[in-house]
Every structure is written in structure tokens, then in C-alpha cells.
N, C-alpha and C positions, 0 to 999 in steps of 0.2 A: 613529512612534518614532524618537529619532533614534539616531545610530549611533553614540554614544560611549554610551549607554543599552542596546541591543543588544548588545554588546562585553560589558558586565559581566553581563549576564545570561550570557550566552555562557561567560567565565570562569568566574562562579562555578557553573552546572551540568554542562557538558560532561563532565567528571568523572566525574559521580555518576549518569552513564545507564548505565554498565558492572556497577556494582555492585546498582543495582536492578535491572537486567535479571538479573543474576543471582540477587538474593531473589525475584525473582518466576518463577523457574526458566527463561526464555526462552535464558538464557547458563550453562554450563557454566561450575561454579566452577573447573574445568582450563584454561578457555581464558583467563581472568582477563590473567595477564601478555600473554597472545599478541594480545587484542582492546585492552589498554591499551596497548601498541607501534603498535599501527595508527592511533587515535586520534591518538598524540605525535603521530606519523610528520605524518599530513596536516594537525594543527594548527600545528607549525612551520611549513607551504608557505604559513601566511597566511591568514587568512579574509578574502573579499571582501561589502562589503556593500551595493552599490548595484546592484542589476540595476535595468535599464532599464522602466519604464512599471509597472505593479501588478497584471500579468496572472502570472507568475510567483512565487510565494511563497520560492523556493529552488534549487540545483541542486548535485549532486556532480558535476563534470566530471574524468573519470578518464584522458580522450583527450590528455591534456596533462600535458606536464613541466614544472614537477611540478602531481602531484593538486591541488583545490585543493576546498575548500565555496565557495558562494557566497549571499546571501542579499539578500534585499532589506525593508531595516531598516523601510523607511518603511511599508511595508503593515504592521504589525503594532500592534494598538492597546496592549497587556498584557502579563504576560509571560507567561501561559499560551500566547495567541497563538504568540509567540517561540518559547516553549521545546518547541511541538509540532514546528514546522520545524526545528529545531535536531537535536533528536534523529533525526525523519524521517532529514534528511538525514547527519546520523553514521552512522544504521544502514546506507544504501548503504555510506558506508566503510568502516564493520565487515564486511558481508559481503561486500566484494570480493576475489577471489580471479583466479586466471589467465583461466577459462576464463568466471563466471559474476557477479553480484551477485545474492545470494539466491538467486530461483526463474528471475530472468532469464537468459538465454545471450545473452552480450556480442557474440558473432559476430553475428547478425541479429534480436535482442532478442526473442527466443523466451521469452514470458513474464512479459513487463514488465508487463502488466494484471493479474495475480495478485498478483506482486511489488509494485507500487506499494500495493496492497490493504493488504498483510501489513505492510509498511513503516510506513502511518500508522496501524494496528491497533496494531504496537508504539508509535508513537510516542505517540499518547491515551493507551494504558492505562500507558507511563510517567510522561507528563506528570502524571497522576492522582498517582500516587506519592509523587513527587517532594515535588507540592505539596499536597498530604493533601487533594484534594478531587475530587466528580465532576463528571464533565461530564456532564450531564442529555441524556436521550434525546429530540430533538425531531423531527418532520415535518419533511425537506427534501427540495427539489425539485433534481436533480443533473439534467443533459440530456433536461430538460421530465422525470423520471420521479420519483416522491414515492418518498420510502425514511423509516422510522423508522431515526435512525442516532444516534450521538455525534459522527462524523465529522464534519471543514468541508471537507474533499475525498476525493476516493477511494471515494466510499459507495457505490456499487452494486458496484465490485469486491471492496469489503471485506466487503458482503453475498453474494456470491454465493461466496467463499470461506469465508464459514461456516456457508451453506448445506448445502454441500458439504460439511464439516469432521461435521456434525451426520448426513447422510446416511451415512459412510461410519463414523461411532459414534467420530472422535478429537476431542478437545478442541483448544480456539482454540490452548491452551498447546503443545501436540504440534505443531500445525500451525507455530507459530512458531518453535520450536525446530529445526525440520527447517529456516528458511530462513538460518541461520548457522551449520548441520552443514557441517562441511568435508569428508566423505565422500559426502555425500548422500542417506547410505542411509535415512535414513528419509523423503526426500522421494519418493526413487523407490519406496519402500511405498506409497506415499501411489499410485503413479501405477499400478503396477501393481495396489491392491484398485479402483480405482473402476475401472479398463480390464477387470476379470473381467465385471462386465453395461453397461458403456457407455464412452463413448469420450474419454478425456483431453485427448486433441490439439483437439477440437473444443471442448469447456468453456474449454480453455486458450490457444485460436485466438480465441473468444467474447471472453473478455477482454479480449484483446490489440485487438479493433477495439472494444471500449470504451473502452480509455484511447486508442488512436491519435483517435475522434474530440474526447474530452473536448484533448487535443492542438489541433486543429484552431481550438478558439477561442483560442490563447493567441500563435496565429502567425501573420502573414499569408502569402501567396500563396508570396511570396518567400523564405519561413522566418524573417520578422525580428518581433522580438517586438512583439504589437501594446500600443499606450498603457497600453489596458485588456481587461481579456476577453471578448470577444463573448457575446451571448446566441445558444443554439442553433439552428440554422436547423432548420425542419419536417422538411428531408430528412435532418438528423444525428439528429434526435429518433426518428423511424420508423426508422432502422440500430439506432440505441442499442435499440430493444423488440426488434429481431430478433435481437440481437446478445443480449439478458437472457433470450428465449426460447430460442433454442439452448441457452443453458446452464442452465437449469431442465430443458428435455429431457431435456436429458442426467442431471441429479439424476435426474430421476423414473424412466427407465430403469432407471437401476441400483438404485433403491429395490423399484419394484414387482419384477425381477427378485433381489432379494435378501433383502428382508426386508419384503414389501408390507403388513403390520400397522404399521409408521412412515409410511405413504404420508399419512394425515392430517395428523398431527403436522410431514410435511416441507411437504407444502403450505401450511398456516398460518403457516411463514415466507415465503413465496415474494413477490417483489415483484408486485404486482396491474399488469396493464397495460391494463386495462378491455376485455380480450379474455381469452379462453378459456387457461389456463394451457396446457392440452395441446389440438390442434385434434383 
């Protein structure tokens, strides 16, 4: 795509992700003016749109004055394409705040793998919206692992956060709404039911070294962005199952210790790893 073509799609929806997020109840129609200020706010700093090489689809860098979106115009063949990274990436800006963005804690990125999840969760089921159509559920292969997803990234951690979401009886809606609460309190609901029969830090540890490896191919050695993205090496594929099975443990824990008549029902979504869900 080129990037006078990326620009107007850019203008003409940035917009209108605020206002659908909020008919689709993810955004407080209170927060309206206060999430529309944030938006100006980092759209004036400029949008950039060439990143480097096609392993990267986007970025919010918050580390710098000022804020800025970044995007990389050429990867994008459509505008659906586009307008999923486009939003992805507003909604970092939207839910950034002093201490966190989202689910993540900005100090030592405590949570980035759930949050990345939740991030392109909003951004499909706007995109949908927007453009009055779906995106079909297909088999895809994320770090050697098959997921039935809508996602084009993010899919095992956007699965394994609605696995979780289904186990502990609140809806995707609930779950999203809590990652641009600006008190938190319904995220930390969220942390203290599933900590009553198993263990958060671990589900949300589990994550975190799934997005850090999905990382791994998009960077070389050195931290510089590679041309393209690597296919997964055997030993990042085997972390990644270990890393999906901790946190299925962990669901199942707290199912069979809570309400073990769902324990079916949660397994039938569980990602299959051609090994024994629970050893």
C-alpha cells in the first residue's frame, strides 16, 4: 500500500474507533471527550509510516517526546488490513496512562502478552464494525501451534484470554472493558476470582514468554529489526507448548476446583498440542 493511500484511510477512520468502541460498550460513553483528547493529543505528534523491513506491522512508542504511532504502510495489502493495525495501535494510546497501557505495567512490561491479546481482540471486532463485515474463522498456524482464530497476530494469546474469560463465567465484553478502566477495579476482579482456586501470576507470566518469543522472530541478535520474520525455530515452538500449557493448567485448576461440571465444555476450547492437555 502506499503511504499517501494509508494516510487517508488513517484520516478518514481514526475517528470513528472511539465512538464504536463505545456502541459496542468496550468504552464508557463518560470517557468520550477524555479518550478523544488522547487521540488529538498523539495525532498532532505526527504519524510515521515506513518502518523498516515487513516483520513489524506497527508500533506506539510512548518512550519518546513526543508520543508518536508508527506504521509500516507497505505491508498492508487493503484497508481492512490497515485499519486493524491502525486501531490495534490507537488503543495502546487510548489506554495509556502513568503507571500502565491496559493490562501491561510499563515499569517491567508485566503483562504485555495478555494485553497484546486483548489489543488486536478490540481491534478485529472494530474493524468488523466499522466496515460492516466479518472476518471468517480460519485454522492458523502461530509459533508451529494451529489455533481456529479471526486473528492475523496475537492468536494464542487472544485464545488463551478467552479461555480464561469463559472459565471464570465473564464475557470477552467485560474482559475488554476492564483494559481501559482507569481505576482498574474490574481488572483486579478479574485477578483476584481466578487467584481463589489457581494462580494469575503464572497464566499471566505464561503469556508474557509467548509474546516475548513471537518477539524473537521479528528481531535479530542485536535488537535490529529483521528484513522479514523469521519462521520459528523447534526450540521456540516447544517453549511456546510449555508456555500454552501452563496456562491451560492453570484454567483447569480453577475450573475443576470451582465449578467442575464446565470442565468439558472448557476443554473443548483448549488449544490441542498433540500431547495430553493435563500430564
Amino acid at each position: 500500500m502506499e503511504k499517501n493511500e494509508f494516510q487517508k484511510i488513517f484520516s478518514k477512520r481514526s475517528l470513528q474507533i472511539i465512538n464504536t468502541g463505545i456502541r459496542k460498550g468496550y468504552f464508557e460513553q463518560e470517557d468520550e471527550k477524555r479518550l478523544t483528547r488522547k487521540l488529538l493529543q498523539v495525532v498532532e505528534n505526527g504519524i510515521e509510516t515506513n518502518i523498516d523491513g515487513t516483520a513489524v506491522y506497527g508500533m506506539y512508542v510512548y518512550e519518546t517526546i513526543p508520543k508518536k504511532l508508527y506504521y509500516n504502510a507497505k505491508v498492508f495489502e487493503n484497508e481492512k488490513e490497515a485499519l486493524i493495525y491502525i486501531i490495534h495501535e490507537i488503543k495502546h494510546a487510548l489506554d495509556e496512562d502513568e503507571t500502565n497501557i491496559g493490562f501491561e505495567e510499563k515499569e517491567d512490561n508485566i503483562g504485555v502478552g495478555m494485553n497484546e491479546g486483548a489489543s488486536h481482540r478490540f481491534a478485529t471486532d472494530i474493524a468488523e464494525e466499522i466496515l460492516g463485515e466479518k472476518i471468517i474463522l480460519t485454522r492458523q498456524k502461530c509459533l508451529g501451534v494451529e489455533v481456529d482464530t479471526n486473528l492475523d497476530e496475537y492468536q494464542i494469546e487472544d485464545k488463551m484470554n478467552e479461555i480464561m474469560c469463559k472459565a471464570l463465567g465473564i464475557s470477552r465484553g467485560e474482559f475488554l472493558i476492564a483494559q481501559n478502566e482507569k481505576n482498574r477495579i474490574k481488572y483486579n476482579n478479574i485477578q483476584q476470582k481466578f487467584n481463589q482456586f489457581a494462580n494469575f501470576d503464572i497464566f499471566r507470566k505464561s503469556l508474557d514468554d509467548i509474546y516475548a518469543i513471537q518477539e524473537e522472530t521479528w528481531f535479530d541478535k542485536n535488537g535490529r529489526l529483521l528484513e522479514k520474520e523469521a519462521s520459528p525455530t523447534q526450540e521456540q515452538i516447544f517453549k511456546t507448548k510449555e508456555a500454552i500449557r501452563k496456562c491451560q493448567s492453570q484454567i483447569m485448576q480453577y475450573v475443576m476446583k470451582s465449578n467442575i461440571r464446565k470442565l468439558e465444555e472448557i476443554q473443548k476450547e483448549m488449544i490441542v498440542l498433540n500431547e495430553k492437555i493435563m500430564e
